[in-house]
DSSP file (Angstrom, degrees, kcal/mol; ACC not computed):
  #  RESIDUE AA STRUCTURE BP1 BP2  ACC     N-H-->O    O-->H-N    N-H-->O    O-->H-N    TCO  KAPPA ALPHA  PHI   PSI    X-CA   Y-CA   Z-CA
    1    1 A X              0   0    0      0, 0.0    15,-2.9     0, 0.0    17,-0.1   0.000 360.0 360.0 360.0 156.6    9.5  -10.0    8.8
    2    2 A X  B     +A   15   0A   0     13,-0.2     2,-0.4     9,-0.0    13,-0.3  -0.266 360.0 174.7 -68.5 151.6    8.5   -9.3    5.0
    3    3 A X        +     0   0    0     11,-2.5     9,-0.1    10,-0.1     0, 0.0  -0.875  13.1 177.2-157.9 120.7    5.6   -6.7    4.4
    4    4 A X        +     0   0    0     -2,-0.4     2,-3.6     7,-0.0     3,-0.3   0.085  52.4 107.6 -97.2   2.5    4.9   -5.8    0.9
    5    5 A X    >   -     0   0    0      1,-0.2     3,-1.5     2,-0.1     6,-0.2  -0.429  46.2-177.7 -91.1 104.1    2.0   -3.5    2.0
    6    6 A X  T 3  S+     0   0    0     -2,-3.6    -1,-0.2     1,-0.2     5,-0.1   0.866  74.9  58.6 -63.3 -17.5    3.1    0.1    1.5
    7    7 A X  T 3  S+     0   0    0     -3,-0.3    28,-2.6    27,-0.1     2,-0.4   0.468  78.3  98.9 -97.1  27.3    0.3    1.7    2.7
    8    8 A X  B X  S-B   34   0B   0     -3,-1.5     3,-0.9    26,-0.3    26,-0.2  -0.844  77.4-129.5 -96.5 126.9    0.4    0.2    5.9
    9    9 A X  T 3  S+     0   0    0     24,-2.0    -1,-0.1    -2,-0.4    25,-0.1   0.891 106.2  49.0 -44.6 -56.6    2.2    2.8    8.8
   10   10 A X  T 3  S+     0   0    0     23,-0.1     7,-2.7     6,-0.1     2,-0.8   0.403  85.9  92.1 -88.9   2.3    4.6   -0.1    9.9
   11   11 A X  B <   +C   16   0C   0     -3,-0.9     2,-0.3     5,-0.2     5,-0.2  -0.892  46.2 165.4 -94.0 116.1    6.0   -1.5    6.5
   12   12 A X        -     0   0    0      3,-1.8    -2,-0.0    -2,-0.8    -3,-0.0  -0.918  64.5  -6.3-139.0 119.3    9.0    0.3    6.0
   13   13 A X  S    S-     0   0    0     -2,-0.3   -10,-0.1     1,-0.2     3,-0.1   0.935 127.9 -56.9  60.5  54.8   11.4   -1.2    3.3
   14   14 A X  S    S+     0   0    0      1,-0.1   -11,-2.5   -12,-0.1     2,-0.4   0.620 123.3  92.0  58.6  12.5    9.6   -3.8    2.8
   15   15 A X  B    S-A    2   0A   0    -13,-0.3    -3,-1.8    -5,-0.1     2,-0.4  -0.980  70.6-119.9-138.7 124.7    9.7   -4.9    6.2
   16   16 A X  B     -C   11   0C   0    -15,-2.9    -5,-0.2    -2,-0.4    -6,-0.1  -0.808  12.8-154.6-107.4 152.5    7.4   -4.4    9.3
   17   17 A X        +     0   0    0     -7,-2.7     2,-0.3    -2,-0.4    -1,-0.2  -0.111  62.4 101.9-106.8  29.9    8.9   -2.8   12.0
   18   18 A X  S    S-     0   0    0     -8,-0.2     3,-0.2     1,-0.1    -2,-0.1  -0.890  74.0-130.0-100.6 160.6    6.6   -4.2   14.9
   19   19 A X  S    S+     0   0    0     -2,-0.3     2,-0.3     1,-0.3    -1,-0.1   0.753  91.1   8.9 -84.3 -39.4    8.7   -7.2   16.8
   20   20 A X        -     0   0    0     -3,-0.1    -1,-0.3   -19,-0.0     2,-0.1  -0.788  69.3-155.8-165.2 134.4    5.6   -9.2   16.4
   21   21 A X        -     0   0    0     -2,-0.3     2,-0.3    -3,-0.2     8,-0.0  -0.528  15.9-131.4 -83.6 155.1    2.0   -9.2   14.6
   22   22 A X        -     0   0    0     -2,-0.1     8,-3.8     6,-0.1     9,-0.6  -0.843  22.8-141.0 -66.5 125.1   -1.5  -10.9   15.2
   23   23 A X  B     -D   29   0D   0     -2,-0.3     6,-0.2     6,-0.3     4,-0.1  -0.981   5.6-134.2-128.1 147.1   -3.2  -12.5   12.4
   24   24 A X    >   -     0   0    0      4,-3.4     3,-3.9    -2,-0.4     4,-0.1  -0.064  41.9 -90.3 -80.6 160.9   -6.8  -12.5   11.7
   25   25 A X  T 3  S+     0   0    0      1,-0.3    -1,-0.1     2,-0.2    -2,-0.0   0.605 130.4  54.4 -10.2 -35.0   -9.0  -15.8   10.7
   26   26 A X  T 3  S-     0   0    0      2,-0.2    -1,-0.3     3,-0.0     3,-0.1   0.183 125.1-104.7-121.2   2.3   -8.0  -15.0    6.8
   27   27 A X  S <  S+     0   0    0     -3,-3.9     2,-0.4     1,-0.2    -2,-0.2   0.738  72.8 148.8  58.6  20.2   -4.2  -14.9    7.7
   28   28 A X        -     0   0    0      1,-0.1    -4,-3.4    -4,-0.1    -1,-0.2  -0.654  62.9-106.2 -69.0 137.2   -4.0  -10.7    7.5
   29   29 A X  B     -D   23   0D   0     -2,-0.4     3,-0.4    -6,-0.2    -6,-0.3  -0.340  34.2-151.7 -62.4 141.5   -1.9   -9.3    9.5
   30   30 A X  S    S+     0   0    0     -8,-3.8    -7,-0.1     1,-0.2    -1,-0.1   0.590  90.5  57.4 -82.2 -22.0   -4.3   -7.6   12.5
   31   31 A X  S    S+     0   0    0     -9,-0.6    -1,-0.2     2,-0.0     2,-0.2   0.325  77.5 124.7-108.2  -7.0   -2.3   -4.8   13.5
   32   32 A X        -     0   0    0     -3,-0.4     2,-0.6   -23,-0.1    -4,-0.0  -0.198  34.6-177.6 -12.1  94.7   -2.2   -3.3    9.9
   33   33 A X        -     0   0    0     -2,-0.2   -24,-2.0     0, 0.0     2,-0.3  -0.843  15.2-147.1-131.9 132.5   -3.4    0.2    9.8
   34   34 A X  B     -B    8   0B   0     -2,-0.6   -26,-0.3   -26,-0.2     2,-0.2  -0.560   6.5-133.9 -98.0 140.3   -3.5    1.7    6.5
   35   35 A X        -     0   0    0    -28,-2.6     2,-0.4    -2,-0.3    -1,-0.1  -0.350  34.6-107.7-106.3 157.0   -2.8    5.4    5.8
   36   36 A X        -     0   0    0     -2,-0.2     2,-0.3     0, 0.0    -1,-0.1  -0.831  19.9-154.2-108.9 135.0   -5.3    7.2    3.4
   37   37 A X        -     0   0    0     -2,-0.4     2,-0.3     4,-0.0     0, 0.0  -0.821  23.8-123.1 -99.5 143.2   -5.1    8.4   -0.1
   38   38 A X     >  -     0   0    0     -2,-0.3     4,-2.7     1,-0.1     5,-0.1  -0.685  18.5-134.0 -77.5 154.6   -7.3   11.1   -1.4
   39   39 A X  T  4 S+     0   0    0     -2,-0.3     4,-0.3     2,-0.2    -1,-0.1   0.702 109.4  49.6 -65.6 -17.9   -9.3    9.9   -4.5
   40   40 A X  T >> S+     0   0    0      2,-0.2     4,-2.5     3,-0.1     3,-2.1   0.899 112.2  45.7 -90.0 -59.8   -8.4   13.1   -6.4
   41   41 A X  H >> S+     0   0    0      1,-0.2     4,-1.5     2,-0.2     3,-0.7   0.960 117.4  51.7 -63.5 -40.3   -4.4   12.7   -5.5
   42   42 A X  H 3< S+     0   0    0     -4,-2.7    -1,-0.2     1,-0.2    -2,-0.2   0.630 110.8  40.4 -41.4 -29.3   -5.0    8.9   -6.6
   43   43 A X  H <4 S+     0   0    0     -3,-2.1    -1,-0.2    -4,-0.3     4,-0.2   0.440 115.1  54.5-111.1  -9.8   -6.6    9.2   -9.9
   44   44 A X  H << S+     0   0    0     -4,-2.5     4,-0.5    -3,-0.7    -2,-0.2   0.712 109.7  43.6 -97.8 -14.6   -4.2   12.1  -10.7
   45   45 A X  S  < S+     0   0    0     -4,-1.5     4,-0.4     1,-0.2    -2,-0.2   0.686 122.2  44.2 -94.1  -9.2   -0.6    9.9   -9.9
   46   46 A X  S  > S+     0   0    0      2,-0.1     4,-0.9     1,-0.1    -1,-0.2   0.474 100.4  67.9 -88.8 -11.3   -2.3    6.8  -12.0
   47   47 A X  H  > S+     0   0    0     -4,-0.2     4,-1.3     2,-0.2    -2,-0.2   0.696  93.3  59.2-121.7 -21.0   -3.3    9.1  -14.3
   48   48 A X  H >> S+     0   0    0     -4,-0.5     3,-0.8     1,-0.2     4,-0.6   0.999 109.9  37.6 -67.8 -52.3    0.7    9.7  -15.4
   49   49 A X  H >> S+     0   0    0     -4,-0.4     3,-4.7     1,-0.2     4,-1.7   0.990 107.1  69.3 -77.2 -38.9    1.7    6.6  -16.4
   50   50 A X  H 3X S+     0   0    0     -4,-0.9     4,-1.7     1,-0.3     5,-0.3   0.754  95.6  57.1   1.1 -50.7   -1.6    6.0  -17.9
   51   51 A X  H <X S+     0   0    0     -4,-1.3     4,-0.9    -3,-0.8    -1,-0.3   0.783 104.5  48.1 -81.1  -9.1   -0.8    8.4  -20.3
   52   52 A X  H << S+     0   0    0     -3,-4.7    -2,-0.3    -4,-0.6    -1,-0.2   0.934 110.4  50.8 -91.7 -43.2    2.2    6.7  -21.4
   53   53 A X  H  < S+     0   0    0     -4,-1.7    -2,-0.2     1,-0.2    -3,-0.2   0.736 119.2  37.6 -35.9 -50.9    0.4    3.4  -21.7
   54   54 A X  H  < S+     0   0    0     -4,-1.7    -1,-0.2    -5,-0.3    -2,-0.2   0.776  89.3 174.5 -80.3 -47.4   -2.7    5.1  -24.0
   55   55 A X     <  -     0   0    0     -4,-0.9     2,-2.9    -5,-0.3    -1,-0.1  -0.102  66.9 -18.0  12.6-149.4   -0.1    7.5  -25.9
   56   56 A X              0   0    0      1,-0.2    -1,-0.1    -4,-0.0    -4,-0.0  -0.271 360.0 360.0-113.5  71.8   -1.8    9.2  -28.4
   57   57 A X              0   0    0     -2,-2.9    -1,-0.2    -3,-0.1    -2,-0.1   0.477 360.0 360.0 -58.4 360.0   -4.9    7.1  -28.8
């Protein structure tokens, strides 16, 4: 089935690789478990194209 959430363990290629999900009340998937960014490593990989966006405001 389609999965566009990357940060989810079981989406790989767009795709999740369990044979079947639960979904909650809201229609999210239930079995989702989402891998953690640090805030530092987050603000510094947005922070690249960023600069290209801004250029030399």
């Amino acid at each position: 089935m389609q999965c566009e959430n990357i940060f989810c363990i079981y989406c790989e290629d767009k795709k999740c690789i369990l044979g079947s999900i639960s979904l909650d009340a809201t229609g999210i998937c239930a079995n989702c478990i989402t891998v953690h960014i640090e805030e530092a490593t987050l603000r510094a990989e947005k922070a690249k194209p960023l600069q290209k966006f801004h250029g030399d405001e």
